[in-house]
N, C-alpha and C positions, 0 to 999 in steps of 0.2 A: 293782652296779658290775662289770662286765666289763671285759675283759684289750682295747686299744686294738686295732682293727681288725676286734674281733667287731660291731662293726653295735649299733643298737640295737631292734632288732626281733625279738624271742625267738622267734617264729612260723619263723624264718627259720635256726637255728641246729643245725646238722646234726651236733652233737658230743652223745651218750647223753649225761655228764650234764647238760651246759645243756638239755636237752630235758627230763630229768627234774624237773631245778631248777623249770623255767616250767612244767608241769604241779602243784608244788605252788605256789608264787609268785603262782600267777596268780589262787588264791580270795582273794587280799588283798584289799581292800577300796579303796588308793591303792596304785599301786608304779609306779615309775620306775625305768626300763630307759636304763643308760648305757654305754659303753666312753669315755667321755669326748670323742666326737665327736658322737655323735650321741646322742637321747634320747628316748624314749619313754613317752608317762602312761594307764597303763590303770586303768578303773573297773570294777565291774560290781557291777549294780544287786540279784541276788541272792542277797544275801550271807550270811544264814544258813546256808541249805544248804552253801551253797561252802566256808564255815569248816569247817564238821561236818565235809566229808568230808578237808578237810585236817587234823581232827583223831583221823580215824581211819585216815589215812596217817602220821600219826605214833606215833602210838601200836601201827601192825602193826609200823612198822619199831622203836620200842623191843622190841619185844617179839623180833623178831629179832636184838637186841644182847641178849638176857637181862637186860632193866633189871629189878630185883627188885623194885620197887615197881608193877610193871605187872604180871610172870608172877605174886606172888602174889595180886593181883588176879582176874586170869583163873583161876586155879586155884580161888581162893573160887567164882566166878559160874562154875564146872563144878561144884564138890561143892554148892552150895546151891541151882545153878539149870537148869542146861543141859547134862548129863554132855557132851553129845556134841557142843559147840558148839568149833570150830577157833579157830586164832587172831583168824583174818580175821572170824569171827561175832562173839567176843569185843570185838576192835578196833570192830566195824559198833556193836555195842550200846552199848559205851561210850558213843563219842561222841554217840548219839544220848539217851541217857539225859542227861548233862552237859550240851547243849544244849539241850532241852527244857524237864529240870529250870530252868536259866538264865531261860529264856523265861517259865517259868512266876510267877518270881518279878518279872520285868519287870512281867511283868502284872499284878500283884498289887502294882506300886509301889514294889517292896522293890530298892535298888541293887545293884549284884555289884561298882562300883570298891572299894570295901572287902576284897574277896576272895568268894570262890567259896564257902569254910567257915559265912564269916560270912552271907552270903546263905542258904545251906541252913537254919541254924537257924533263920532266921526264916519262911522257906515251910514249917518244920517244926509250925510253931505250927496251922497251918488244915490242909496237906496233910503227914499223917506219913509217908507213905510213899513221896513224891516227895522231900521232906526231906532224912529218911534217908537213900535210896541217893546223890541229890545228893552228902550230907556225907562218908555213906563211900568213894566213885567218885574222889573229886578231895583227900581228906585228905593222902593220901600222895606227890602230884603237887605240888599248890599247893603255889609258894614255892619251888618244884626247878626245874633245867634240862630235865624231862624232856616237858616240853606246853609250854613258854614260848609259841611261836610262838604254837600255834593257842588256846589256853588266853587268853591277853593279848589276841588278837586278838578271839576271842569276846565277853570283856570290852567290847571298848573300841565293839563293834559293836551288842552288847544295850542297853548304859549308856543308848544316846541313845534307845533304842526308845521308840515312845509309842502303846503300847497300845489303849489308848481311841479317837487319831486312828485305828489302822491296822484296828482294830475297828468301828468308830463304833459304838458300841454296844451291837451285834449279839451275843445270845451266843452265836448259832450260826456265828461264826466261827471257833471251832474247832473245829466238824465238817469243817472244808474244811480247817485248814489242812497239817497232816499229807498228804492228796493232794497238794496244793501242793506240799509241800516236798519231797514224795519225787520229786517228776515233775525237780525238779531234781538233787538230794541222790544219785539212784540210780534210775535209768527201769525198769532190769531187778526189782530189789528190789519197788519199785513193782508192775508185773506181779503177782511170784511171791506176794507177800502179799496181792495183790488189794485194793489201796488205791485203792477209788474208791467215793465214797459216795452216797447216792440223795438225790436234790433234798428242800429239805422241805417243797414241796405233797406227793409219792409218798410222805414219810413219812407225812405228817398223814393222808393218804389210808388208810394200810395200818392206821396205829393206832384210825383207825374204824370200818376192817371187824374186827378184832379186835373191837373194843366191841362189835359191833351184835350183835343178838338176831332170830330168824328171829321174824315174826306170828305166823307156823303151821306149831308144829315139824315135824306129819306130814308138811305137802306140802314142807318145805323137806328133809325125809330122801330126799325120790325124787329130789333134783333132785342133778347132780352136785355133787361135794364142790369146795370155792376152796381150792387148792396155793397158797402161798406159798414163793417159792423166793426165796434167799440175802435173808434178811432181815435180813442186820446193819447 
C-alpha cells in the first residue's frame, strides 16, 4: 500500500526507497501494488530462487543492524568453516543452505508448515548432515521477527512443492537443478563456481573410458595418452 498519488506500478517509482522496497517485494510469490487508485498484480513463476535471494538480502541487512542471533551465527561458520568468508558470503550461504535443506525435505515428503526445526529432525533421520546444519541455521531465527518474510515465504512456497511431479521420476534431476537455480538465484555466482554440468550421455561416455582396458598394452603405450579435462 502506497501513499495516494504514487501510481501503482513500482517499475515506475523514482524515490530510493520505493525502489529498494520493489527490488525486495518483487521475489514474492502474489503481491499487489496499490496507492489506492490504481493497482497492480505481479507473479513470477521462479520462485525458489527469488525467495533465497530475498532471504539472503535479509539476513546481510540483519547482520548490518548487529542482530546477535545472526552475527553469532556467522561468527561460528568463520571459526568452524570459512575463516575468510565476509558478511555477504555468509548471508549468500545461508540462505542457500536453508533453502536446499527445505527442498530436500519436500522431496523426501517430509512438510516444513510445522516449522523449519521440526522438518530438520526428520531429514535428520536419512541425511545427518543436511539435518544438522538445517536444524542449527534456522534454530535461533524460527519463531523471531528476524527472517519472518522470507523464512514464511519459503515455507508457504516448498509446502505445495510436488517433488515427484517436478521430477517425474528422474533421479538425475538433481544434477541440473542447482545450474538452474543459480542461472536465476545469481548468474555472476553461477559463472564464478562454474555451475554447469555435462549431459549424462558425456557422462556415461567418460565413465566408460574410465572402465575400459587397452587389448594390447604395449601398442596402446605408443599411442598418445586421453587427457580428461574438468571432470566433475
Amino acid at each position: 500500500m502506497k501513499a495516494p498519488g504514487k501510481g501503482g506500478d513500482p517499475r515506475k517509482y523514482k524515490d530510493k526507497h520505493d525502489k529498494e522496497q520493489w527490488l525486495k517485494l518483487k521475489a514474492l510469490p502474489n503481491l499487489i501494488y496499490t496507492d489506492g487508485n490504481e493497482f497492480s498484480l505481479w507473479r513470477n513463476g521462479e520462485l525458489t530462487a527469488r525467495v533465497c535471494r530475498l532471504m539472503r538480502d535479509e539476513v546481510a541487512e540483519q547482520l548490518r543492524l548487529e542482530n546477535p542471533a545472526l552475527t553469532d551465527l556467522a561468527h561460528d561458520w568463520r571459526a568452524l568453516l570459512f575463516p575468510d568468508a565476509d558478511e555477504q558470503t555468509f548471508a549468500d550461504g545461508y540462505a542457500q543452505a536453508v533453502t536446499f535443506g527445505m527442498l530436500v525435505a519436500r522431496a523426501r515428503g517430509i512438510s516444513v508448515a510445522s516449522g523449519v526445526s521440526a522438518a530438520a529432525k526428520q531429514v535428520g533421520i536419512n541425511h545427518s548432515l543436511i539435518g544438522g546444519a538445517l536444524f542449527v541455521l534456522t534454530l535461533s531465527t524460527e519463531g523471531h521477527e528476524t527472517l519472518k518474510t522470507s523464512i514464511g515465504t519459503l515455507t508457504r512456497v516448498l509446502e505445495v512443492v510436488d517433488w515427484p511431479r517436478i521430477s517425474k521420476g528422474r533421479p538425475e534431476a538433481w544434477l541440473y537443478f542447482y545450474e538452474e537455480f543459480l542461472s536465476v538465484y545469481d548468474s555472476y555466482l553461477r559463472r564464478k563456481t562454474g555451475s554447469y554440468y555435462t549431459p549424462l550421455r558425456g557422462r556415461d561416455l567418460d565413465d566408460r573410458l574410465r572402465r575400459a582396458r587397452p587389448a594390447n598394452p604395449v601398442r596402446a603405450s605408443r599411442r598418445p595418452c586421453v587427457e580428461r579435462r574438468d571432470p566433475g
